[in-house]
C-alpha positions, 0 to 999 in steps of 0.5 A, spaced: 526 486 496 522 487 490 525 487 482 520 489 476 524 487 470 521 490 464 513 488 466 507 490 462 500 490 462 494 492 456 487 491 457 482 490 452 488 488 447 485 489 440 479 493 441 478 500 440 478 500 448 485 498 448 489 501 455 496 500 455 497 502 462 503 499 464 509 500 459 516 495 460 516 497 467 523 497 470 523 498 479 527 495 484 527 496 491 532 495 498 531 491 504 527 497 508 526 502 503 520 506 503 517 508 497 512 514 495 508 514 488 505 519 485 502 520 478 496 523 475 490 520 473 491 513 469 498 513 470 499 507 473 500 507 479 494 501 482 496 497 475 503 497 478 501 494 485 496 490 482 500 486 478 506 485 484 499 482 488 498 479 482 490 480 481 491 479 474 498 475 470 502 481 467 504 481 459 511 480 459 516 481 465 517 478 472 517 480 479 520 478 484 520 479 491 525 477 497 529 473 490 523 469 488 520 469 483 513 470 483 510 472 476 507 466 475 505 465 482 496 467 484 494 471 488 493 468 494 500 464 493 503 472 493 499 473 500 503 470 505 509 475 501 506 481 501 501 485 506 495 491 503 491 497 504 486 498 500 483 505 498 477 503 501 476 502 508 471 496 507 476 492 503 481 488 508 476 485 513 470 481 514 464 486 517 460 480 519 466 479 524 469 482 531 476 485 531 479 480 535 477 474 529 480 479 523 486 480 528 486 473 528 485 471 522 491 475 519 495 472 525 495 465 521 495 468 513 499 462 511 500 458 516 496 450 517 490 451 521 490 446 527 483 444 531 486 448 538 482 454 542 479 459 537 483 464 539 487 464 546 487 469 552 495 471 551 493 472 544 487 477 546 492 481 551 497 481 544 491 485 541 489 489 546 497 492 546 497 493 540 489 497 539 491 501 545 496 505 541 491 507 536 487 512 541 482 509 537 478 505 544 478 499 540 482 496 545 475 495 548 471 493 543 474 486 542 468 483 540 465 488 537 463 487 529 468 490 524 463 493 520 460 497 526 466 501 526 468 507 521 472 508 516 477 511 519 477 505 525 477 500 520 482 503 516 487 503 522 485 496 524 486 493 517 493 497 517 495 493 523 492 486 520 497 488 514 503 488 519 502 483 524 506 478 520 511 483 518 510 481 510 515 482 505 512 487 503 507 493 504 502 496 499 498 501 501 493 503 495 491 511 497 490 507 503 487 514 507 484 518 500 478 516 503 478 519 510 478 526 513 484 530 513 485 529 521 483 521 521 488 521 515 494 524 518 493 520 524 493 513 519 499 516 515 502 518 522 501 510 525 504 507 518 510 511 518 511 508 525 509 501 524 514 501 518 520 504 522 519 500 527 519 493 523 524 496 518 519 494 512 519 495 505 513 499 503 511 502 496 505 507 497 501 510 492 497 517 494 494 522 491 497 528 496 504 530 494 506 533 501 504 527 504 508 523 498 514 528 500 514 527 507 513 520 508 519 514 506 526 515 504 524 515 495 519 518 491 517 515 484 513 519 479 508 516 474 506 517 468 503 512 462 505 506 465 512 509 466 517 511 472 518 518 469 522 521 475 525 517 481 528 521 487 530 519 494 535 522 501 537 529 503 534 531 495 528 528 496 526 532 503 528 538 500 522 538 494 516 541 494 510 541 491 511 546 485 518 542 484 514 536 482 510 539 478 516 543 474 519 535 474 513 532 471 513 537 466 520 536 464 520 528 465 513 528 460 513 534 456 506 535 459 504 540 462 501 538 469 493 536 470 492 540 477 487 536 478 483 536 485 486 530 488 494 531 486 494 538 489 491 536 496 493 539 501 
C-alpha cells in the first residue's frame, strides 16, 4: 500500500543551517499493516510523513501509495489517498463550522461538488451513528461550532473525518500528545477500532513507547532520518520499553536521550 524507495530530504542545503533529516529512506508497507514509530528528537519521523503527504517535493526517491506513484504529485492531489491527524487539535477542521458541515466536508474530499441540498437528513442520521460511538455527546451537538469543543472532542472528531472515506492510508502525527492521558487513551482505543474494523494501513508516530508497543501489528524506530530498528508480530508484542532502549543503543551506538516525552507512561 505504500513504497518509500531511497527518498531523502535536506533543509537549508549549503548553510551553516543545513539538517539532513532524512537520509535514503527505504519502507514498505502491506495492505492493512498498522505501523507504530518511534524515535528521539529530530529523527525523522514528522519529516517522513510530511514527505508521504507531500508538504514539501523530497530530494531524491519516489513514493508510492496503492502503486502509484505520488512523488511528483501536490499536496492536495495526495488528499484524496490519504487520511491525517495532526498533534495539534486545532488543525484538521474549521472552527468557524458546525460538526455536521466538517463531516461533510470530509465526506466529498475528492468527489465533484454538485448544487444538491447542503447536507441531506439520512446524511445527518449516518453522523449521529457514528458520534454516538465516541461517548463524547456530540451526537447532539450537530450544529455546534467545531471550535467550541475541546481538544480531546475535536481530536476524535477530526479522527473520524479522516476515516469517513477509508483513505488509502492513515497518518497519525503524535495525534494524542496533546491530550491528557484519560482523553488520550480513549483517542487511541477509537483508532485502534476504526483501523481494525476498516482494515486500514496505518503509520503512526508517537512519543510514548507503550502505546507504540501496544497498538499495530509493527514498530519501526528512527534515528537521523533512518529506519534503525523494525520488528513486528509475536516479537513485537513481546518487547518492553527498556528492550527498546537497549535496540537504539545497538542500532545507534548511541546511548538513548531519556527524554520526557519518549519515556511517557
Amino acid at each position: 500500500m505504500l513504497e518509500i524507495i531511497g527518498i531523502s530530504k535536506t533543509f537549508n542545503a549549503g548553510t551553516v543551517n543545513e539538517k539532513r533529516a532524512i537520509v535514503d529512506l527505504n519502507l514498505t508497507l502491506k495492505d492493512g499493516d498498522f505501523v507504530t514509530v518511534i524515535g528521539g528528537n529530530g529523527a525523522g519521523k514528522s519529516t517522513m510523513l510530511n514527505a508521504i503527504a507531500g508538504v514539501w517535493p523530497v530530494d531524491t526517491g519516489k513514493i508510492l501509495i496503492d502503486g502509484r506513484d505520488v512523488t511528483k504529485l501536490s499536496e492536495h492531489q495526495r488528499a484524496k489517498f490519504l487520511g491525517r491527524v495532526f498533534q495539534d487539535p486545532m488543525n484538521g477542521t474549521a472552527a468557524t463550522m458546525g460538526i455536521e458541515e466538517n463531516l461533510a466536508l470530509a465526506l466529498r474530499r475528492g468527489k465533484r461538488r454538485t448544487l444538491g441540498p447542503g447536507i441531506r437528513n439520512d446524511e445527518r442520521e449516518t453522523y449521529r451513528r457514528m458520534l454516538s460511538r465516541l461517548g463524547l455527546g456530540l451526537e447532539t451537538r450537530l450544529t455546534s461550532k467545531v471550535g467550541l469543543l475541546s481538544g480531546g472532542q475535536r481530536q476524535a472528531l477530526t479522527l473520524l473525518m479522516a476515516t469517513l472515506v477509508g483513505p488509502k492510508l492513515l497518518l497519525l502525527d503524535e495525534h494524542t500528545a496533546a491530550l491528557d492521558p484519560k482523553t488520550a487513551k480513549k483517542v487511541l482505543e477509537l483508532t485502534d477500532e476504526i483501523i481494525g474494523e476498516q482494515g486500514l494501513t496505518a503509520l503512526m508516530v508517537t512519543h510514548n513507547m507503550k502505546d507504540a508497543i501496544q497498538y499495530g501489528n509493527r514498530l519501526i524506530m528512527m534515528h537521523e532520518g533512518r529506519i534503525i530498528y523494525d520488528v513486528e508480530g509475536e516479537e513485537k508484542k513481546g518487547l518492553s520499553v527498556e528492550d527498546l532502549l537497549k535496540k537504539f543503543g545497538e542500532a545507534s551506538g548511541e546511548e538513548f536521550a531519556n527524554d520526557r516525552m519518549m519515556l511517557a507512561n
